[in-house]
PDB file of N, CA, C and O in Angstrom, chain B, residues numbered from 101:
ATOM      1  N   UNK B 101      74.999  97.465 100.515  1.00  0.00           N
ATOM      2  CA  UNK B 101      75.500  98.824 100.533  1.00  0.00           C
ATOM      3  C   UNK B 101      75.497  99.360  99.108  1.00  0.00           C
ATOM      4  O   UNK B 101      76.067  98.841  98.148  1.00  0.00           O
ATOM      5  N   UNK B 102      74.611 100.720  99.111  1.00  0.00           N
ATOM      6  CA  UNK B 102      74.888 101.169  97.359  1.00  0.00           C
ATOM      7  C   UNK B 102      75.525 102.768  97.489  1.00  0.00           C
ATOM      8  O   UNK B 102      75.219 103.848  97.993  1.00  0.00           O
ATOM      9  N   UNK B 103      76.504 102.215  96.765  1.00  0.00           N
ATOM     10  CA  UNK B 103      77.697 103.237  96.407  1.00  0.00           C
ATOM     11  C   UNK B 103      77.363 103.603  95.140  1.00  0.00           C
ATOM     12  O   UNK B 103      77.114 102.855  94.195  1.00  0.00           O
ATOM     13  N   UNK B 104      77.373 105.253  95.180  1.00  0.00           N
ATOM     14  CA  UNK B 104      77.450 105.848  93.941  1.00  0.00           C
ATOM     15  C   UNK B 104      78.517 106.644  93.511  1.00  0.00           C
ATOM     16  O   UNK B 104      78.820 107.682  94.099  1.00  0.00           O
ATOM     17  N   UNK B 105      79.202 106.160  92.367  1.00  0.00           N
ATOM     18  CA  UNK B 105      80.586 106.028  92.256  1.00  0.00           C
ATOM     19  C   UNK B 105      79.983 107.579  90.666  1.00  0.00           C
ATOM     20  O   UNK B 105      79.270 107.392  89.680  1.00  0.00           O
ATOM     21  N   UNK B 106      80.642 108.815  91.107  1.00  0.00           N
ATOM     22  CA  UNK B 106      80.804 109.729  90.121  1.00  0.00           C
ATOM     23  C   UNK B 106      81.235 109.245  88.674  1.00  0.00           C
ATOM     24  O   UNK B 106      82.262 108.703  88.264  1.00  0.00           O
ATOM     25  N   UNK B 107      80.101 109.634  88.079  1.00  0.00           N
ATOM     26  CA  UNK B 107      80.532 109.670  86.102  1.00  0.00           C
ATOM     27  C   UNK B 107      82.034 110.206  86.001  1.00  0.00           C
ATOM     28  O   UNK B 107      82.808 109.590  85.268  1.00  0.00           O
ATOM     29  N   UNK B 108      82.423 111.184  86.615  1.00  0.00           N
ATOM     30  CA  UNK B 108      83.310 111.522  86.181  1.00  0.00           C
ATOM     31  C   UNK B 108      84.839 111.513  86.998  1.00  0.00           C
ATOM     32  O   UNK B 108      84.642 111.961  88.127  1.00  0.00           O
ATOM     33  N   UNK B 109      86.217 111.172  86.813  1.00  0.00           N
ATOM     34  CA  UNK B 109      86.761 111.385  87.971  1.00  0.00           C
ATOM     35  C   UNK B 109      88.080 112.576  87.164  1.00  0.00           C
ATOM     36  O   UNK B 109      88.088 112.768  85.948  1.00  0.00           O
ATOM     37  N   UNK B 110      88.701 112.988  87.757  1.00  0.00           N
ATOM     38  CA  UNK B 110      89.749 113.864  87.544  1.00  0.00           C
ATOM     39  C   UNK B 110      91.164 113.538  87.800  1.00  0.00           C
ATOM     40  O   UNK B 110      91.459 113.589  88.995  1.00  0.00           O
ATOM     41  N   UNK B 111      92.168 113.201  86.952  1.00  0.00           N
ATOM     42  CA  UNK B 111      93.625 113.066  87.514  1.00  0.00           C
ATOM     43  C   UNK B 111      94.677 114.295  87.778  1.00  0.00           C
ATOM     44  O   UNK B 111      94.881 115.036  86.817  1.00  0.00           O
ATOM     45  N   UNK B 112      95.359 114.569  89.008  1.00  0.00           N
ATOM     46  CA  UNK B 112      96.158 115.156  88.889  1.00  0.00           C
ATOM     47  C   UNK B 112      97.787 113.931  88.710  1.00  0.00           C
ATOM     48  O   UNK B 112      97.850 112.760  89.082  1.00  0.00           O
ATOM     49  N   UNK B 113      98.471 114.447  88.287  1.00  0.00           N
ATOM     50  CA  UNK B 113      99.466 113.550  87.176  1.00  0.00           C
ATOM     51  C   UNK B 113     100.673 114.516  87.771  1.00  0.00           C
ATOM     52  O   UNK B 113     100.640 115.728  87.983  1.00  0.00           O
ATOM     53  N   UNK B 114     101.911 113.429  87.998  1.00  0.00           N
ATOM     54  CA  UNK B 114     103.076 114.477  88.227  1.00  0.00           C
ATOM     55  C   UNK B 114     104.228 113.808  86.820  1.00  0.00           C
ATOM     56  O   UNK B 114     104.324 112.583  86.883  1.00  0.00           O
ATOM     57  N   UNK B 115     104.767 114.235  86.049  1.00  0.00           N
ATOM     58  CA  UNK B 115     105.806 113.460  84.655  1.00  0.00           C
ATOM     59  C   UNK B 115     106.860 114.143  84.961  1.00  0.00           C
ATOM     60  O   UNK B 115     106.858 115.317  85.333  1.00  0.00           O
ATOM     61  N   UNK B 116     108.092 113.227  84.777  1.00  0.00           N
ATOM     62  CA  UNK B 116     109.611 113.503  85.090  1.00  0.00           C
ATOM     63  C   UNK B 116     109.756 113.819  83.484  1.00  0.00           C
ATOM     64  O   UNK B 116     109.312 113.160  82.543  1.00  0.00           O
ATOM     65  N   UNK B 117     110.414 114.868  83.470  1.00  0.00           N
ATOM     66  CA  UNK B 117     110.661 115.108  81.800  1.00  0.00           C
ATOM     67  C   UNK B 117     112.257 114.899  81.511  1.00  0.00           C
ATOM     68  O   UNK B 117     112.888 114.984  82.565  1.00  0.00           O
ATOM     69  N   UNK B 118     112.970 114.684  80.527  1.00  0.00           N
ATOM     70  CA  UNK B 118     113.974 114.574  80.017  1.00  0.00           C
ATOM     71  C   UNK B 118     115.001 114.866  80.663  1.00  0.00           C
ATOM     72  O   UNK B 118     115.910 114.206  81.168  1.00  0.00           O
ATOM     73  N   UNK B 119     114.602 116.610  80.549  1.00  0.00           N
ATOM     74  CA  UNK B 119     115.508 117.266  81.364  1.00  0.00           C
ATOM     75  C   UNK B 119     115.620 117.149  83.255  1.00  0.00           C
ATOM     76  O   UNK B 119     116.211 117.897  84.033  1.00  0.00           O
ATOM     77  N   UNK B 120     115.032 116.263  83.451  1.00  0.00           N
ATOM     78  CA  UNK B 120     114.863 115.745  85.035  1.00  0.00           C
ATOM     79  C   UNK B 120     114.265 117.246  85.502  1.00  0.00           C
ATOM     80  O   UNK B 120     114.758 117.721  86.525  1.00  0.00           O
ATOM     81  N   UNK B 121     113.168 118.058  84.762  1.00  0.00           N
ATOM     82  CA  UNK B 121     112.358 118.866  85.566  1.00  0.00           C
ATOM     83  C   UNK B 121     111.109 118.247  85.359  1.00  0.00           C
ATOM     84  O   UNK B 121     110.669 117.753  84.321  1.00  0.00           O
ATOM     85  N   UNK B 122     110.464 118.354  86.746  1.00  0.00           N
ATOM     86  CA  UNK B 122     108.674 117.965  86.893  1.00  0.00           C
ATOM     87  C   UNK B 122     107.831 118.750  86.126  1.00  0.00           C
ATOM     88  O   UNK B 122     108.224 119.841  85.712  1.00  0.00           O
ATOM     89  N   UNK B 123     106.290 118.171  85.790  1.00  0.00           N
ATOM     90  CA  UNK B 123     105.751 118.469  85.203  1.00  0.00           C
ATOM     91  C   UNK B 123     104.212 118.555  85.694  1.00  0.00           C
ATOM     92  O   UNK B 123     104.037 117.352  85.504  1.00  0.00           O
ATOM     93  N   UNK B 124     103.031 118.962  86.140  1.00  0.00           N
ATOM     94  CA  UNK B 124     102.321 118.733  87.261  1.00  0.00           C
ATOM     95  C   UNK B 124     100.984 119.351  86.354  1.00  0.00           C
ATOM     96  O   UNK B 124     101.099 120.506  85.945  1.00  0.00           O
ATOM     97  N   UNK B 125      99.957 118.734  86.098  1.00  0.00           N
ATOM     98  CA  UNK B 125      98.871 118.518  85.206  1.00  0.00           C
ATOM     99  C   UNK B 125      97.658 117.862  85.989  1.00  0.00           C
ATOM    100  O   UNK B 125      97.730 117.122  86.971  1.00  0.00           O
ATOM    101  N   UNK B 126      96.636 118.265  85.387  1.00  0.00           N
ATOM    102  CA  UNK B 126      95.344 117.935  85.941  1.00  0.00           C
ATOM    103  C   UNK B 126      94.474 117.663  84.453  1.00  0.00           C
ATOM    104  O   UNK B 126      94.543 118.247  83.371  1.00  0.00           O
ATOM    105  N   UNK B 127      93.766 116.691  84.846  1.00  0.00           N
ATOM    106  CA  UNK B 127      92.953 116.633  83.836  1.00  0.00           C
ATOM    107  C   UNK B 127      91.152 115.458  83.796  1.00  0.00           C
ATOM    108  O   UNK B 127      90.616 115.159  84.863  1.00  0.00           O
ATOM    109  N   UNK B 128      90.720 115.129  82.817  1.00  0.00           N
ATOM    110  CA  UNK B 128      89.731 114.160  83.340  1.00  0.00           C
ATOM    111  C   UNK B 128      89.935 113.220  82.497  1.00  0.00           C
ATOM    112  O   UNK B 128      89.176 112.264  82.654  1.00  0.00           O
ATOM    113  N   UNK B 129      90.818 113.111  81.499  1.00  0.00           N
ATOM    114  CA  UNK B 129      90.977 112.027  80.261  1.00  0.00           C
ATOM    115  C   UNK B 129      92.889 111.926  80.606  1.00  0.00           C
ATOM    116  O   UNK B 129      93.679 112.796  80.240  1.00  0.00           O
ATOM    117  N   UNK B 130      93.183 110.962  81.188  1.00  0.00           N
ATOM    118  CA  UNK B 130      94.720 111.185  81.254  1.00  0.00           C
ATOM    119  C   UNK B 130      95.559 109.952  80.359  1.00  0.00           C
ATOM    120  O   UNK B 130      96.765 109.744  80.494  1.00  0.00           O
ATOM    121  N   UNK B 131      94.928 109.415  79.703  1.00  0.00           N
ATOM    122  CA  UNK B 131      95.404 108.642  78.598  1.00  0.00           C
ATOM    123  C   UNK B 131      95.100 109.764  77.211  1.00  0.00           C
ATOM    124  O   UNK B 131      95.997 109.544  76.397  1.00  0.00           O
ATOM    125  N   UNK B 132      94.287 110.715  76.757  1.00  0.00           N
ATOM    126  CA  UNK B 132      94.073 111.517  75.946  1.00  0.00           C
ATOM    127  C   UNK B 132      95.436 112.425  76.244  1.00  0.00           C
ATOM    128  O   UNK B 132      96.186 112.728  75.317  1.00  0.00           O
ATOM    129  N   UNK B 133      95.663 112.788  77.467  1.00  0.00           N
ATOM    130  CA  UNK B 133      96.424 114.394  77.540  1.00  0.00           C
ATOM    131  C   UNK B 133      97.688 113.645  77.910  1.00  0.00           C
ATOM    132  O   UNK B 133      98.660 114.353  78.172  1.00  0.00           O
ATOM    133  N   UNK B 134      97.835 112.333  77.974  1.00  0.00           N
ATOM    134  CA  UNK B 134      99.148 111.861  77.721  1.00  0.00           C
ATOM    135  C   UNK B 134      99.874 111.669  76.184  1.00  0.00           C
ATOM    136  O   UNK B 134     101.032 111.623  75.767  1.00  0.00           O
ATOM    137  N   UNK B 135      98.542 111.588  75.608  1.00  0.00           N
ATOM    138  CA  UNK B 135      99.230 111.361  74.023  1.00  0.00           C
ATOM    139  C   UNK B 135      99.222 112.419  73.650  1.00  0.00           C
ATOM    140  O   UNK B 135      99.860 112.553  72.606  1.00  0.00           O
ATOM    141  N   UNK B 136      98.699 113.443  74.092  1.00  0.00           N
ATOM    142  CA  UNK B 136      98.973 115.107  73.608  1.00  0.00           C
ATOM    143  C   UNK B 136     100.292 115.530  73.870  1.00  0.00           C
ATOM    144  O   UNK B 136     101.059 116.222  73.199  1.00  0.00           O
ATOM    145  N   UNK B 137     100.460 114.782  75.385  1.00  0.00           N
ATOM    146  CA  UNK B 137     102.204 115.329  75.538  1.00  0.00           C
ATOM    147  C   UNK B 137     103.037 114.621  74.541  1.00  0.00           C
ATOM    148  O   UNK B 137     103.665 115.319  73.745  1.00  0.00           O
ATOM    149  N   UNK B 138     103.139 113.258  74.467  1.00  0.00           N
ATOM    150  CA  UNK B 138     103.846 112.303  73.636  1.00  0.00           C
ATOM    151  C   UNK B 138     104.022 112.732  72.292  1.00  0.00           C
ATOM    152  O   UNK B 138     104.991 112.496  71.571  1.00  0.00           O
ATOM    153  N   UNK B 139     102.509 113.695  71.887  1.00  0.00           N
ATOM    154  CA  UNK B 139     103.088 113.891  70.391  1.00  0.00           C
ATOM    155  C   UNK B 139     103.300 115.883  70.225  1.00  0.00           C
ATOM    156  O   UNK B 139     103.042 116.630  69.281  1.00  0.00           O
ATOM    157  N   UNK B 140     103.869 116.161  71.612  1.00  0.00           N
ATOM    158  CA  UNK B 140     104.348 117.188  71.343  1.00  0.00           C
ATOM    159  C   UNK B 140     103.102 118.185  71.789  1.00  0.00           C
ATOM    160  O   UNK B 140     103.657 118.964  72.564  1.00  0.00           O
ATOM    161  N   UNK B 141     102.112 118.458  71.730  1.00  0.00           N
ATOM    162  CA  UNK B 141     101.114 119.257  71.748  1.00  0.00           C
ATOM    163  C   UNK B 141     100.944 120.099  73.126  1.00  0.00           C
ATOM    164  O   UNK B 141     100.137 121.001  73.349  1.00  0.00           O
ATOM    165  N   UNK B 142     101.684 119.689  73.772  1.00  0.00           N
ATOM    166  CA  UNK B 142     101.924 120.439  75.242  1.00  0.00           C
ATOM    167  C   UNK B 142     102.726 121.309  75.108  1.00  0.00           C
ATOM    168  O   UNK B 142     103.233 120.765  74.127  1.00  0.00           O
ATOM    169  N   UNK B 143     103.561 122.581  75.269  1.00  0.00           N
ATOM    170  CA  UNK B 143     104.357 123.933  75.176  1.00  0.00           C
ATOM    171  C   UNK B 143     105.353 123.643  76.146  1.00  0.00           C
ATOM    172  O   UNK B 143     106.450 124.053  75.769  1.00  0.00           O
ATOM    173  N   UNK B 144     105.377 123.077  77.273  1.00  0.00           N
ATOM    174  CA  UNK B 144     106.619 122.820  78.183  1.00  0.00           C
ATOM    175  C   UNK B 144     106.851 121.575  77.774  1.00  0.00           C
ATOM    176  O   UNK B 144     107.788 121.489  76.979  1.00  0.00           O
ATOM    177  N   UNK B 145     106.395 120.734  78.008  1.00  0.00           N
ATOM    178  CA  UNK B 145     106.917 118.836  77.448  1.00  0.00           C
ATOM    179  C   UNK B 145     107.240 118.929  76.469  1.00  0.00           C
ATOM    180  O   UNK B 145     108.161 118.113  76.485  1.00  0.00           O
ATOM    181  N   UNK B 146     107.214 119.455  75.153  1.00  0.00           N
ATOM    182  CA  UNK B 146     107.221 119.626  74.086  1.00  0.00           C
ATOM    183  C   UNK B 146     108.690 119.413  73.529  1.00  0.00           C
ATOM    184  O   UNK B 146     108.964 118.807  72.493  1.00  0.00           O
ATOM    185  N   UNK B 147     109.408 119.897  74.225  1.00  0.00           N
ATOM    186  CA  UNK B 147     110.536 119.650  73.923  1.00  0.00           C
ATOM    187  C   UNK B 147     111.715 119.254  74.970  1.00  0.00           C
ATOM    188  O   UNK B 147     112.904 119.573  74.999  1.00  0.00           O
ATOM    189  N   UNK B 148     110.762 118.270  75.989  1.00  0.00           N
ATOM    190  CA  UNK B 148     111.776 118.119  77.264  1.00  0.00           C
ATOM    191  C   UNK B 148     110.875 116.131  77.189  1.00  0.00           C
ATOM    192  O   UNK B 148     110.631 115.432  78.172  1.00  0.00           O
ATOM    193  N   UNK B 149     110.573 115.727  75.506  1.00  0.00           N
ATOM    194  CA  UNK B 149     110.561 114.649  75.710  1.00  0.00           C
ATOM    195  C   UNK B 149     111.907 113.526  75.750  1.00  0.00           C
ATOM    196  O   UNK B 149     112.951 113.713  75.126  1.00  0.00           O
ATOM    197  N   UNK B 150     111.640 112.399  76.578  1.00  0.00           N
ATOM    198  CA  UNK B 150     110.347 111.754  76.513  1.00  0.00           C
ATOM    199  C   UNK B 150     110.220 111.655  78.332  1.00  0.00           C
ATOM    200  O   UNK B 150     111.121 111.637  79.170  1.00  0.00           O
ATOM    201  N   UNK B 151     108.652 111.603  78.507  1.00  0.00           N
ATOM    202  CA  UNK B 151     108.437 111.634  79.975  1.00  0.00           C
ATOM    203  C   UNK B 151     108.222 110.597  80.754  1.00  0.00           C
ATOM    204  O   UNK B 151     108.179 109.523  80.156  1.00  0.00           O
ATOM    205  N   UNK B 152     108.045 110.561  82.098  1.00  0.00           N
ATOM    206  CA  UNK B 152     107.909 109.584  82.584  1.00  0.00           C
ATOM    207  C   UNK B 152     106.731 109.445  83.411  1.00  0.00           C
ATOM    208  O   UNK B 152     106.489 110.518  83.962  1.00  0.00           O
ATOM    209  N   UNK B 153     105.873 108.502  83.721  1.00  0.00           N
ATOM    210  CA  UNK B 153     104.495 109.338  84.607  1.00  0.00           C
ATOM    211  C   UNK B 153     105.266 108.718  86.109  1.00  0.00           C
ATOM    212  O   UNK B 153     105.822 107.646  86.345  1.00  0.00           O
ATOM    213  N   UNK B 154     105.019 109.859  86.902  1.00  0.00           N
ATOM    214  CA  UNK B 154     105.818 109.473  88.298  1.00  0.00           C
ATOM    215  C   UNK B 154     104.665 108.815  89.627  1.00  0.00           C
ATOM    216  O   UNK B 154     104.814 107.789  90.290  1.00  0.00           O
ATOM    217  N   UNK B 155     103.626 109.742  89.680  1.00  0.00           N
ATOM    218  CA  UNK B 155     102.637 109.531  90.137  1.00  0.00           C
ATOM    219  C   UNK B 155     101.118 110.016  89.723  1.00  0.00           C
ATOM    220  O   UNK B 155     100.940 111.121  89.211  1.00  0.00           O
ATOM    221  N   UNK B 156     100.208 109.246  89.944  1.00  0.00           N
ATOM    222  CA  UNK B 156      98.911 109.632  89.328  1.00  0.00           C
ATOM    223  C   UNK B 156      97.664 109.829  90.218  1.00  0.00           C
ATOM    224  O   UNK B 156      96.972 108.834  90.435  1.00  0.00           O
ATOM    225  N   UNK B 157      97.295 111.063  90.775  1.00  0.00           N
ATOM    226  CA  UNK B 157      96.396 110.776  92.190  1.00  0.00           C
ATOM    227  C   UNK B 157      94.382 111.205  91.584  1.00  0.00           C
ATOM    228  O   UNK B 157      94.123 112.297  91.078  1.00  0.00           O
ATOM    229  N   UNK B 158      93.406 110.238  91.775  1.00  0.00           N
ATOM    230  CA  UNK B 158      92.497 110.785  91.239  1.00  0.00           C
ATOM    231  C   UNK B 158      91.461 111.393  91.889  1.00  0.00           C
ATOM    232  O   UNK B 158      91.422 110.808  92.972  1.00  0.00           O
ATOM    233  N   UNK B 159      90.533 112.281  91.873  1.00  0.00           N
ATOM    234  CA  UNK B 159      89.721 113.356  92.619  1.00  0.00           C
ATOM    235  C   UNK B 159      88.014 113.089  92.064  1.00  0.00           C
ATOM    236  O   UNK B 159      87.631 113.350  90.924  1.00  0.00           O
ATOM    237  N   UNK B 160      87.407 112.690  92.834  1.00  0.00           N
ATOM    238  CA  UNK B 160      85.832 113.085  92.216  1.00  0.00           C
ATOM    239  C   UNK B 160      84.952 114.325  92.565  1.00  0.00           C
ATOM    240  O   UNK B 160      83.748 114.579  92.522  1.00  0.00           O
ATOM    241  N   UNK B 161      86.145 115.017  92.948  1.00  0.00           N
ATOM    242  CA  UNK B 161      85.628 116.669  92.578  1.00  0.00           C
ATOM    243  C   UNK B 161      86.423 117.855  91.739  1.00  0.00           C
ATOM    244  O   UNK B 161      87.321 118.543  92.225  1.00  0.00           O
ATOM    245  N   UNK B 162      85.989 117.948  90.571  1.00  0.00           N
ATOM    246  CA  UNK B 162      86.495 118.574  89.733  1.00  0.00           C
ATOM    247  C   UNK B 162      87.749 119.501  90.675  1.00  0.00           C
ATOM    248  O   UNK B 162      88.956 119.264  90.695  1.00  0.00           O
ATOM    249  N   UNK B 163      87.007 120.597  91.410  1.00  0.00           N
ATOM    250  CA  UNK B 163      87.287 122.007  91.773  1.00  0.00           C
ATOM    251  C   UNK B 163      88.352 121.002  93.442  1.00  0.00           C
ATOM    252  O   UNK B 163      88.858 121.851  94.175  1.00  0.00           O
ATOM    253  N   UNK B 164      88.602 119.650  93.883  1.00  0.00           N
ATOM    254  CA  UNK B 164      89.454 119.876  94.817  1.00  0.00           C
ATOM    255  C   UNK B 164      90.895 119.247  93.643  1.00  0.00           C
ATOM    256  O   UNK B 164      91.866 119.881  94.056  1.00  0.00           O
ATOM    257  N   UNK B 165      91.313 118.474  92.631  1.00  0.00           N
ATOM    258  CA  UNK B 165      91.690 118.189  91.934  1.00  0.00           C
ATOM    259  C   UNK B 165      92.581 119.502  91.318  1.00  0.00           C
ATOM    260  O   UNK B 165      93.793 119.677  91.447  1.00  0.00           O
ATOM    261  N   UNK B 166      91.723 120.265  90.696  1.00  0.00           N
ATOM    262  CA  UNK B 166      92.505 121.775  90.668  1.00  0.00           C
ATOM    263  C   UNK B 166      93.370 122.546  91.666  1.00  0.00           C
ATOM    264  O   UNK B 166      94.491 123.014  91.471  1.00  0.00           O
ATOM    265  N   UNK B 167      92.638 122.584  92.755  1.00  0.00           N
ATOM    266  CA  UNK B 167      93.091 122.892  93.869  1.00  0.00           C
ATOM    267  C   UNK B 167      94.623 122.302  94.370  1.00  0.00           C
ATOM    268  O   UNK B 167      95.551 122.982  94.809  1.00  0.00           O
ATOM    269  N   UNK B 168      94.580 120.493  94.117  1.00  0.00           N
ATOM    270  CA  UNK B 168      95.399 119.839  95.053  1.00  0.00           C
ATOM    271  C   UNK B 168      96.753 120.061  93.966  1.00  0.00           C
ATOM    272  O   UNK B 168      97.929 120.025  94.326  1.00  0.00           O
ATOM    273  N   UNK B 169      96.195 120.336  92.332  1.00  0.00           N
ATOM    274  CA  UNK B 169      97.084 120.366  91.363  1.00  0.00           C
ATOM    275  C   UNK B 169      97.854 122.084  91.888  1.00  0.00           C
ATOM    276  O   UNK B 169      99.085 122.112  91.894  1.00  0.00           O
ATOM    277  N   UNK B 170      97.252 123.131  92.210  1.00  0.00           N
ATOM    278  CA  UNK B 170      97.689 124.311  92.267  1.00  0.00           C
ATOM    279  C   UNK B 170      98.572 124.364  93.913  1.00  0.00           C
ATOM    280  O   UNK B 170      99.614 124.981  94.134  1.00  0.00           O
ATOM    281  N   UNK B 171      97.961 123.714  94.679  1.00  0.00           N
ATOM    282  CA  UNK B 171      99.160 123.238  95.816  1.00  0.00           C
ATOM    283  C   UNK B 171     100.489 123.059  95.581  1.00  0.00           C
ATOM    284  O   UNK B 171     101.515 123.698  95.817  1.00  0.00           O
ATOM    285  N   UNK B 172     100.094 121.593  94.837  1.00  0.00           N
ATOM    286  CA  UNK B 172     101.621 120.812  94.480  1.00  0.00           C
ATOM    287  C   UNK B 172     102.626 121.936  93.910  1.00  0.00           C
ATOM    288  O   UNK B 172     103.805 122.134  94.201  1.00  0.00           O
ATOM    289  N   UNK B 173     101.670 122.698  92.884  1.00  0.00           N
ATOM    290  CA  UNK B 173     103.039 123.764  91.931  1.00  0.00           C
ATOM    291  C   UNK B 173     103.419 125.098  93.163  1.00  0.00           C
ATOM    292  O   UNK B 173     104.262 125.944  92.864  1.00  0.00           O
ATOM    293  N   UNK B 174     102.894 125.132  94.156  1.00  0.00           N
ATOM    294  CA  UNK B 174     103.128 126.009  95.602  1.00  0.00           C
ATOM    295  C   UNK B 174     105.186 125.518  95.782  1.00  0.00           C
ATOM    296  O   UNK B 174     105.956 124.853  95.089  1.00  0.00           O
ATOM    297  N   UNK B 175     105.296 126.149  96.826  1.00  0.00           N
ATOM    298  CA  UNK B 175     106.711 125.975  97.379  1.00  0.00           C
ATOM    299  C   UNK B 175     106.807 124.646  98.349  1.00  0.00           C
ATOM    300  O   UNK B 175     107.676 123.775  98.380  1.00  0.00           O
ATOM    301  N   UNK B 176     105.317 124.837  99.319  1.00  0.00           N
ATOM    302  CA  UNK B 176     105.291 123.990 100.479  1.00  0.00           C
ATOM    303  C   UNK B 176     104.815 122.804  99.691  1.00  0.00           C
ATOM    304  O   UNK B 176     105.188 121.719 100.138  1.00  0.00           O
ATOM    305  N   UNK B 177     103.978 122.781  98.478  1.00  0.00           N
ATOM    306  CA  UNK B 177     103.452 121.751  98.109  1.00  0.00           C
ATOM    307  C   UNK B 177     104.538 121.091  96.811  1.00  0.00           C
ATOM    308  O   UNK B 177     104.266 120.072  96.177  1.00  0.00           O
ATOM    309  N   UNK B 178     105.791 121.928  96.606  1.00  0.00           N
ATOM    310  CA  UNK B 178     106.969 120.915  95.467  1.00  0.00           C
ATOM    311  C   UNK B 178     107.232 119.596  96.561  1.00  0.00           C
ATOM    312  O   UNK B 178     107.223 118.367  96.490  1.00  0.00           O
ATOM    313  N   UNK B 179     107.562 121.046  98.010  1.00  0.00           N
ATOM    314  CA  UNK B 179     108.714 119.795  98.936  1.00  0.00           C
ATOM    315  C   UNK B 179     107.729 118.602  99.389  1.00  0.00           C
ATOM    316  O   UNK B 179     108.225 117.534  99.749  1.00  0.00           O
ATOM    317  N   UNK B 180     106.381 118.780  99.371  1.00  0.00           N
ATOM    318  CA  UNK B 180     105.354 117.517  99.863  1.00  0.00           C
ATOM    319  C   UNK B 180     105.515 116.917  98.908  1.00  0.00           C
ATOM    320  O   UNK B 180     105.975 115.814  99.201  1.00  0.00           O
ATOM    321  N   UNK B 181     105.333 117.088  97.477  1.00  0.00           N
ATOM    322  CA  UNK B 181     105.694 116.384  96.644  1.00  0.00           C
ATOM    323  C   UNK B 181     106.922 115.798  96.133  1.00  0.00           C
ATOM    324  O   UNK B 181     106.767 115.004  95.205  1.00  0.00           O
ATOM    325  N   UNK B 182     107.913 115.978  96.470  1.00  0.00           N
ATOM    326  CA  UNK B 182     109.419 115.604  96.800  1.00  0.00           C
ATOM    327  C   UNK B 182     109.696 114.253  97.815  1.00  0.00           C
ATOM    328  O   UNK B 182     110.214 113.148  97.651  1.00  0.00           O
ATOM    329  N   UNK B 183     108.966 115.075  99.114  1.00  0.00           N
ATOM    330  CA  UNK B 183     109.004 114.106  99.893  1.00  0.00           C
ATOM    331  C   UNK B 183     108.462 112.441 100.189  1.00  0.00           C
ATOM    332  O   UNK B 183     108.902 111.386 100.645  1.00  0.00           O
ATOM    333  N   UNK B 184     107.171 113.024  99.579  1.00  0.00           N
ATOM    334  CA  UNK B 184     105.910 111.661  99.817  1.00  0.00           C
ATOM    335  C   UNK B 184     105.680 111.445  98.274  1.00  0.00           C
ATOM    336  O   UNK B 184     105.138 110.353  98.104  1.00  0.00           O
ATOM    337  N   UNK B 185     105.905 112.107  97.103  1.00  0.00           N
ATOM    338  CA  UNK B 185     104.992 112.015  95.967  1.00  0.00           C
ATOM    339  C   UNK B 185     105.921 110.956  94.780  1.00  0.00           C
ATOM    340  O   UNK B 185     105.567 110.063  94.010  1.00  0.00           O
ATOM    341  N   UNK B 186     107.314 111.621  95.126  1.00  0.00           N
ATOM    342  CA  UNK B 186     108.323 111.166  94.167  1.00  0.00           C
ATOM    343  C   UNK B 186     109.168 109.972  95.273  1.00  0.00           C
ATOM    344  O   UNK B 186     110.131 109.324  94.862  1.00  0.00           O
TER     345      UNK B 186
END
């Protein structure tokens, strides 16, 4: 069986911040845009360190990754993420 496994994959990322508010990010390097948060370079984390990574889900399509990230920050998609995520 030959599986062709995408060059590239995408994380959407959920981080518990300090202040016990969520934090909900997408990206394709999530060890890079974790040390961006860690050293401050993010505008909301920035000062609600230090975080926690809660869950990490990955996508090999750019554009459903965005999508599943713009859900989660939805109303119906906090409480899915409440329910099943956290």
């Amino acid at each position: 069986m030959n599986v062709n496994l995408p060059l590239e994959t995408f994380t959407v990322y959920l981080l518990k911040c300090n202040d016990e508010t969520m934090y909900t990010g997408c990206t394709s390097n999530l060890s890079q845009r974790m040390k961006a948060h860690s050293d401050g370079k993010v505008k909301y984390t920035a000062t609600r360190l230090p975080l926690s990574v809660i869950t990490t889900i990955q996508f090999c399509d750019k554009y459903k990754a965005f999508q599943f990230k713009k859900y989660l920050k939805s109303g119906s998609g906090k409480a899915f993420s409440n329910k099943r995520l956290i």
